[in-house]
C-alpha positions as CSV (number, residue, x, y, z in Angstrom):
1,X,-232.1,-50.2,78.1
2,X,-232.1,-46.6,76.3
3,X,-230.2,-46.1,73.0
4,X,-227.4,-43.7,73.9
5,X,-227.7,-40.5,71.8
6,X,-224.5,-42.1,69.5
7,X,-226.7,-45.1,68.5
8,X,-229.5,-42.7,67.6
9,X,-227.9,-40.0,65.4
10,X,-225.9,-43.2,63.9
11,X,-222.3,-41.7,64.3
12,X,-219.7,-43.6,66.6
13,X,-217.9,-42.1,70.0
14,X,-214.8,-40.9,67.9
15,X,-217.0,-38.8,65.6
16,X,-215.9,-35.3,65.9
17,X,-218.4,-32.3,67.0
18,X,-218.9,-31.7,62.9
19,X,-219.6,-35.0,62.4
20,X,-222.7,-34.5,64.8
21,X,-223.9,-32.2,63.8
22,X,-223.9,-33.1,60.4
23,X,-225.3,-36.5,61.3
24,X,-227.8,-34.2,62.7
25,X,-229.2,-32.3,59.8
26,X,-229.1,-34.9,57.5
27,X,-231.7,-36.7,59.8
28,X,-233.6,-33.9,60.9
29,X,-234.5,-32.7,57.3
30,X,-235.7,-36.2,56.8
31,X,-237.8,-36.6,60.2
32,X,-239.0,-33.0,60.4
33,X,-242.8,-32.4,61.3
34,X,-243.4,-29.9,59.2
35,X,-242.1,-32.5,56.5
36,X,-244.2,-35.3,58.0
37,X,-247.6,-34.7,59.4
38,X,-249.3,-37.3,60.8
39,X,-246.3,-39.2,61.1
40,X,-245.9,-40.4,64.7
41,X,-243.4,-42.5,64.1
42,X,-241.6,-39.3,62.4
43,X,-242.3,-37.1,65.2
44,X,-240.9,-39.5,67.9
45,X,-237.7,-40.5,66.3
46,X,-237.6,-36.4,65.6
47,X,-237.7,-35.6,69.1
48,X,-235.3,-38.3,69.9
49,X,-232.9,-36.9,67.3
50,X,-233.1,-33.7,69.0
51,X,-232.5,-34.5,72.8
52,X,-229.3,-36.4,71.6
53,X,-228.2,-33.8,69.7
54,X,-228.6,-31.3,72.8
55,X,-226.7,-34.0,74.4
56,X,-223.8,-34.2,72.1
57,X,-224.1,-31.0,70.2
58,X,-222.9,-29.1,73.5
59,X,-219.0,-30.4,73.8
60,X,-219.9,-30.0,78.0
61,X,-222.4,-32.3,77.9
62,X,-221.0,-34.6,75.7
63,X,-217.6,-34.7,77.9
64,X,-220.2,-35.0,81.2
65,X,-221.6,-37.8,79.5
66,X,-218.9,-40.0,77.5
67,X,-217.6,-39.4,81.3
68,X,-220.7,-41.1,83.0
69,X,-221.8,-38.2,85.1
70,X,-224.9,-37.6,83.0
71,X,-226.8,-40.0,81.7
72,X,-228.8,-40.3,78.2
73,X,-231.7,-37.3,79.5
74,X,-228.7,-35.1,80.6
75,X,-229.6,-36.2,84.2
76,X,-226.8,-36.2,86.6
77,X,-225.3,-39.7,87.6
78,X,-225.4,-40.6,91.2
79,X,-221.8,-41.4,91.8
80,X,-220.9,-45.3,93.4
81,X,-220.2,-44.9,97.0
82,X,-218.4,-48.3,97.9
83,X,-218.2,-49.1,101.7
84,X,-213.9,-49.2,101.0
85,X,-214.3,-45.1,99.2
86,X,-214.1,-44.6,102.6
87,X,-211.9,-46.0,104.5
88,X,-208.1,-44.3,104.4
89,X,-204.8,-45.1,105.9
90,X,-205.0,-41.1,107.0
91,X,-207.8,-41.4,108.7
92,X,-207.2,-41.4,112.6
93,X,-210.2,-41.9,113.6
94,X,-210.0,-45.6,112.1
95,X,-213.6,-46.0,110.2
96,X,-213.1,-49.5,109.7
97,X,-212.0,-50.7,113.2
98,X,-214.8,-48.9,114.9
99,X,-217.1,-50.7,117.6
100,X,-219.7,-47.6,117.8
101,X,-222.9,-48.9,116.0
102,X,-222.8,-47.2,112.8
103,X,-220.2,-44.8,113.7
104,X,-217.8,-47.1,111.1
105,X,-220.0,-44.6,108.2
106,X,-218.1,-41.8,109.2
107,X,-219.8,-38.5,110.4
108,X,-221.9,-35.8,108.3
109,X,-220.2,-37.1,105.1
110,X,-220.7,-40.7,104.8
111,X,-222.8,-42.9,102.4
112,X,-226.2,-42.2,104.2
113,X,-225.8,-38.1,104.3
114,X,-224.6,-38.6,100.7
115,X,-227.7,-40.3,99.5
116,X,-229.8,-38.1,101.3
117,X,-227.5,-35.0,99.5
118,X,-228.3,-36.5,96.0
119,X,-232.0,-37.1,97.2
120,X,-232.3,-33.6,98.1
121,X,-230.3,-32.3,94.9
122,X,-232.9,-34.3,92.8
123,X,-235.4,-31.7,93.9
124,X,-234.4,-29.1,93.4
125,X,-236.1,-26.9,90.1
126,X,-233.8,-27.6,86.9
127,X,-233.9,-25.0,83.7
128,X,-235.4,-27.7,80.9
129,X,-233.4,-29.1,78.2
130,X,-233.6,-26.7,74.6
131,X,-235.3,-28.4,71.4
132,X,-233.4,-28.2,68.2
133,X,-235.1,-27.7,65.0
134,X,-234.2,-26.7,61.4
135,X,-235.5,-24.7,58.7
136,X,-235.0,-24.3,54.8
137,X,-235.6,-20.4,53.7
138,X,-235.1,-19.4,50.3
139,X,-231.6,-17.5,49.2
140,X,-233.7,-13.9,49.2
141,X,-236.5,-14.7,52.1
142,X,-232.6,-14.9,54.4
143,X,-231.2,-12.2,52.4
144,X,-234.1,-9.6,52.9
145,X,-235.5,-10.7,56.2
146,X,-239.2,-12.7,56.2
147,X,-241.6,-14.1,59.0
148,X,-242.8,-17.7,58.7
149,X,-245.1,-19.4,60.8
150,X,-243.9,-22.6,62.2
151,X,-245.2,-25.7,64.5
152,X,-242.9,-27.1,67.5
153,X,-244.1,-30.3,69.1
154,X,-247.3,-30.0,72.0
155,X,-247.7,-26.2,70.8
156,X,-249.1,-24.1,69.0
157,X,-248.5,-22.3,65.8
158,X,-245.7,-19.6,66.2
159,X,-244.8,-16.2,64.3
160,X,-241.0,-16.3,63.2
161,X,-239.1,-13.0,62.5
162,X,-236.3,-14.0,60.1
163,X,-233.6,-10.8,60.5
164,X,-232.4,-9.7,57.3
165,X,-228.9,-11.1,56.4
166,X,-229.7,-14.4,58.0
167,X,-226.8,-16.9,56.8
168,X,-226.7,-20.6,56.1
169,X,-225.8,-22.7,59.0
170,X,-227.1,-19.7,61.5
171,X,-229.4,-20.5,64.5
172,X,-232.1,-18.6,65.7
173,X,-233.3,-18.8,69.5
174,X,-237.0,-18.5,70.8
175,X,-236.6,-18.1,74.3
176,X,-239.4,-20.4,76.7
177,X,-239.9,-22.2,73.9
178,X,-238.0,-25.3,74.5
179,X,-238.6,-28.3,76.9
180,X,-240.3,-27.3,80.5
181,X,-238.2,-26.7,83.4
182,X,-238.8,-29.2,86.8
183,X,-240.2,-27.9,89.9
184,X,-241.3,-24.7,88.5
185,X,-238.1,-23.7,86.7
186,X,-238.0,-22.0,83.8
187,X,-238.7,-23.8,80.7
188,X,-235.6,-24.6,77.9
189,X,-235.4,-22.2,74.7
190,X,-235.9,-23.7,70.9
191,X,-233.1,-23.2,68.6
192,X,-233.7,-23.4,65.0
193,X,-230.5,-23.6,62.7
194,X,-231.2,-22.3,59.4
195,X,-230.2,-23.7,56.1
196,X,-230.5,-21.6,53.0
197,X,-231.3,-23.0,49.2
198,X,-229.1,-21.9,46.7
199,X,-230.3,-19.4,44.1
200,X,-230.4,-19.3,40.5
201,X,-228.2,-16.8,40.2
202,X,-226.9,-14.6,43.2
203,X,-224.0,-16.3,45.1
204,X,-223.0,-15.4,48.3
205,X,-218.9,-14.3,48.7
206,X,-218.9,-13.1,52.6
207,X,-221.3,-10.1,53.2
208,X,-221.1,-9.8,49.0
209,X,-223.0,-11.2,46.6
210,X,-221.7,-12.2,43.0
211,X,-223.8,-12.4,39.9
212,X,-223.7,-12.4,35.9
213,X,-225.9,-10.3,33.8
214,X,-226.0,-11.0,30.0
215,X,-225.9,-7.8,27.5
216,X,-226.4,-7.7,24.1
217,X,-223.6,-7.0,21.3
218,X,-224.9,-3.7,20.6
219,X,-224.5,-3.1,24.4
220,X,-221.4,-4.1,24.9
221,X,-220.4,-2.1,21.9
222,X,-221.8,1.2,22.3
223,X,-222.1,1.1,25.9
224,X,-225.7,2.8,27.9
225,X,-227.6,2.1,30.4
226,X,-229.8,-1.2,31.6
227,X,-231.7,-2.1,34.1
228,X,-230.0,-4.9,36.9
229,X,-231.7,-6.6,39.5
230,X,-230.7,-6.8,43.1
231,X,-231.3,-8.2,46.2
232,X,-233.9,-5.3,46.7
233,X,-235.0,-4.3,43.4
234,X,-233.5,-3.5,40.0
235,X,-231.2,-0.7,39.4
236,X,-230.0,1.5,36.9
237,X,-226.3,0.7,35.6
238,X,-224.2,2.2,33.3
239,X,-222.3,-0.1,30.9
240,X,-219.0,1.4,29.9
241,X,-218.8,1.6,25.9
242,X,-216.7,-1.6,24.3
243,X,-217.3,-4.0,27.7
244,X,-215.9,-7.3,27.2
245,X,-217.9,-10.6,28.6
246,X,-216.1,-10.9,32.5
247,X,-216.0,-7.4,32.9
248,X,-216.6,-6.7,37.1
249,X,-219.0,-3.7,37.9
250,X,-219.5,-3.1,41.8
251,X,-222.7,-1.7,42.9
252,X,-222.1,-0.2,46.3
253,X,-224.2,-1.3,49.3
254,X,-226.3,-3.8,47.3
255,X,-224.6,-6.7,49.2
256,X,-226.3,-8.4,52.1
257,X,-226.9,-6.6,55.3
258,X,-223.7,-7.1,58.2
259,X,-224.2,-8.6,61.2
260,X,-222.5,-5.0,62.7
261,X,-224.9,-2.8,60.7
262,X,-224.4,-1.5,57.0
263,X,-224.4,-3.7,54.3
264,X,-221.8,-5.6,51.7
265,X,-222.0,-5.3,48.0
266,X,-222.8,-6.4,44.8
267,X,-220.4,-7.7,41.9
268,X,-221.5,-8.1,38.5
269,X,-219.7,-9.9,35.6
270,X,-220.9,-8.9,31.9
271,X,-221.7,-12.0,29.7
272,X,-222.2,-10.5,26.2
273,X,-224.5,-12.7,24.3
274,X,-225.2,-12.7,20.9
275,X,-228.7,-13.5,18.8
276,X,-230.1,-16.6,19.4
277,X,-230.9,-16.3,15.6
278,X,-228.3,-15.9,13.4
279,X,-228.1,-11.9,11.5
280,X,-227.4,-12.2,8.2
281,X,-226.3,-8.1,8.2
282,X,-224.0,-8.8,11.6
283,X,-222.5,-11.8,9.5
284,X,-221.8,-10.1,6.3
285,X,-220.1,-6.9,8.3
286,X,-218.1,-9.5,10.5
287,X,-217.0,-11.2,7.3
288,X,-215.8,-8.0,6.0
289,X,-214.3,-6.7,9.4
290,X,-210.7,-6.9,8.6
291,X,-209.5,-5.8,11.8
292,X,-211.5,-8.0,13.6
293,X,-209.4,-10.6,11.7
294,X,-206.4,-9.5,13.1
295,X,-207.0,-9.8,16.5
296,X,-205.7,-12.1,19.0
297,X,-207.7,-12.7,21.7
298,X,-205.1,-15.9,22.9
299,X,-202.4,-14.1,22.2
300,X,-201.4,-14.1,26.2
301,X,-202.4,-17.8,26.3
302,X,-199.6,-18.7,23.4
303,X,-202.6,-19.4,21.3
């Protein structure tokens, strides 16, 4: 007996359409190809992975089949004609009491023309089933746009375009590329959902990005200008003269690009850093620095 598609992704019938698709991931990291060559074993549970979640992933399907009109392959159930489905106390023409050779079937729409119906529907060409894949991209190959070149199952080696501002969780279609169609239908489409490593710095807020940038004291002092990167290349920024460490400086447009067009921007938060080394002049003035003394940089915090 086939495992249903709930017994292969390892979540139960309650699970909710998160819970999937989470249950999803987490084993299609682990069994992907790419992660597993040669790996049969991989490869088959993979694919299996995948046709269940095409089954379960798509709340229609998963209703169709929790229902028992589809069946683990997304196949359409025959439904159980039983000799009593129809018979009816309405019925004048009295199925049951009928003395006409196989008249007691009813007419055009008894069991017979029904199996013949489903026979028929069986034949006719179907759209196949799409494949589900996933891929890891660094933080600025989905920021700035990439191609990679990736191996689906039984196919050769394709080009992918990776559009600039791809996000996290985001899935990607190739058209024809999925599972082929029956009786000359079209074939299924692959659908690759993208999941994005962090970076080392930059952090996503939205279509913004946030990130720190250490200055010097003598920067943060005096003020001038440095040189900041970005998701396309380092800039030119001015640093306003006595900048405190958490001090915000937007850089318009140097945000990711918008799913409408344009593109977010790019926040950055002053850390002021001091020598690694210890000055014996910065020391000696700081000691001497009576109004440095008096400050009271807690003051607000009742400190």
């Amino acid at each position: 007996m086939s495992r249903s598609p709930y017994e292969v992704l390892g979540v139960g019938k309650t699970a909710t359409q998160k819970d999937i698709q989470s249950a999803y991931r987490k084993l299609a990291k682990k069994l992907h190809p790419d992660l597993n060559p040669g790996d049969k074993d991989a490869e088959d549970r993979f694919k299996a992975i995948s046709a269940a979640y095409a089954l379960l992933g798509d709340e229609e399907k998963r209703g169709k089949y929790d229902r028992g009109e589809i069946d683990e392959t997304g196949a359409e159930t025959p439904p159980r004609h039983y000799y009593r489905d129809y018979a009816s106390t309405a019925d004048t023409a009295g199925r049951y009491g009928s003395t006409h050779s196989f008249s007691d079937f009813g007419d055009a729409d008894d069991i017979f023309s029904g199996f013949f119906s489903r026979r028929s529907h069986g034949q006719r060409p179907s759209k196949g089933r799409d494949a589900y894949f996933s891929m890891e991209l660094d933080f600025l190959e989905a920021a700035n746009g990439t191609k990679k070149q990736i191996s689906l199952p039984d196919g050769p080696p394709i080009d992918l375009t990776i559009p600039p501002g791809t996000r996290d969780g985001q899935t990607l279609r190739l058209r024809g590329k999925g599972e082929p169609g029956l009786n000359g239908a079209a074939p299924g489409d692959a659908r690759i959902e993208i999941r994005v490593r962090p970076h080392s710095f930059y952090r996503q807020d939205g279509d913004d990005v946030r990130y720190e940038v250490p200055i010097s004291l003598s920067e943060a002092v005096l003020g001038g200008k440095i040189r900041v990167p970005t998701l396309d290349g380092a800039v030119n920024v001015t640093i306003p003269a006595n900048s405190n460490t958490g001090k915000v400086l937007r850089l318009k447009g140097k945000g990711l690009h918008k799913q409408g067009g344009g593109h977010g921007d790019a926040y950055v938060t002053l850390q002021v850093m001091l020598p690694q080394a210890p000055d014996p002049e910065l020391t000696a003035f700081v000691q001497g620095w009576e109004a440095g003394k008096a400050q009271a940089p807690r003051k607000h915090m009742g400190g």
